[in-house]
C-alpha positions in Angstrom: 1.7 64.7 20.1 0.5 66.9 22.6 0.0 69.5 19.4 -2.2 67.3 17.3 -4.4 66.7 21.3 -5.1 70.4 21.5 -5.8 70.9 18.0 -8.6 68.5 18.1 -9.7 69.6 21.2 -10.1 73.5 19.6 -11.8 71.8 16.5 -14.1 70.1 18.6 -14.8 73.3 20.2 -15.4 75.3 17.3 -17.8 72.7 15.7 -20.0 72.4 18.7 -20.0 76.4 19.3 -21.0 76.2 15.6 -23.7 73.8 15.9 -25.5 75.2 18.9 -25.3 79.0 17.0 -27.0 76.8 14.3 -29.8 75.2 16.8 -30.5 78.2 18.5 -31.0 80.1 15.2 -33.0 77.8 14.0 -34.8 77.6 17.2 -35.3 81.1 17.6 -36.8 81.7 13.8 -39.4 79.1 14.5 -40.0 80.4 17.6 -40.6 84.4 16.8 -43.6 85.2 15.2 -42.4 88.3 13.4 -39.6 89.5 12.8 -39.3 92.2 15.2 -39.7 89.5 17.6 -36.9 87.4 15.9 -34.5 90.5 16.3 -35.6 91.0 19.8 -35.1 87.5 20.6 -31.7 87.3 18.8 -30.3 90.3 20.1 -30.8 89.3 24.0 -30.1 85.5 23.3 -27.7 85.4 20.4 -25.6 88.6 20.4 -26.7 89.0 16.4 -29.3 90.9 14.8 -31.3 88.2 13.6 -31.7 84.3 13.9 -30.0 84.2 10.3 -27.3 85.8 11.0 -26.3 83.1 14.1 -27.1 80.3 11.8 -24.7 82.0 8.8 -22.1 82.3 11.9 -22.6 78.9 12.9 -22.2 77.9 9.3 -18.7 79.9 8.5 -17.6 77.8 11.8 -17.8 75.0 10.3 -16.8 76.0 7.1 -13.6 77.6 8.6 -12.6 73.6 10.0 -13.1 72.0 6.6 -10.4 74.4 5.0 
């Protein structure tokens, strides 16, 4: 029982820290004007290269819980 608690705690985890990479990608691509912008933004926010990279990592997140 106490198993099946913490696994759904994790889950929960991983889909929220999925999400908000998601939100803050999308966030920061609307945000930035150019893309050097975008990269400067995403590299001091996000720790990624670009805003599409945090949304693909979001996306695999989520992805990885549906297996």
């Amino acid at each position: 029982m106490s198993f099946t608690k913490l696994g759904r705690i994790i889950a929960f985890v991983i889909v929220i820290y999925g999400l908000l990479g998601i939100a803050f990608g999308i966030g920061i691509a609307f945000l930035a004007g150019d893309m050097e912008t975008n990269q400067i933004l995403a590299r001091r926010y996000l720790g990624s290269v670009t805003s599409g990279e945090s949304i693909n990592e979001g996306v695999y997140a989520g992805a990885a819980l549906s297996l």
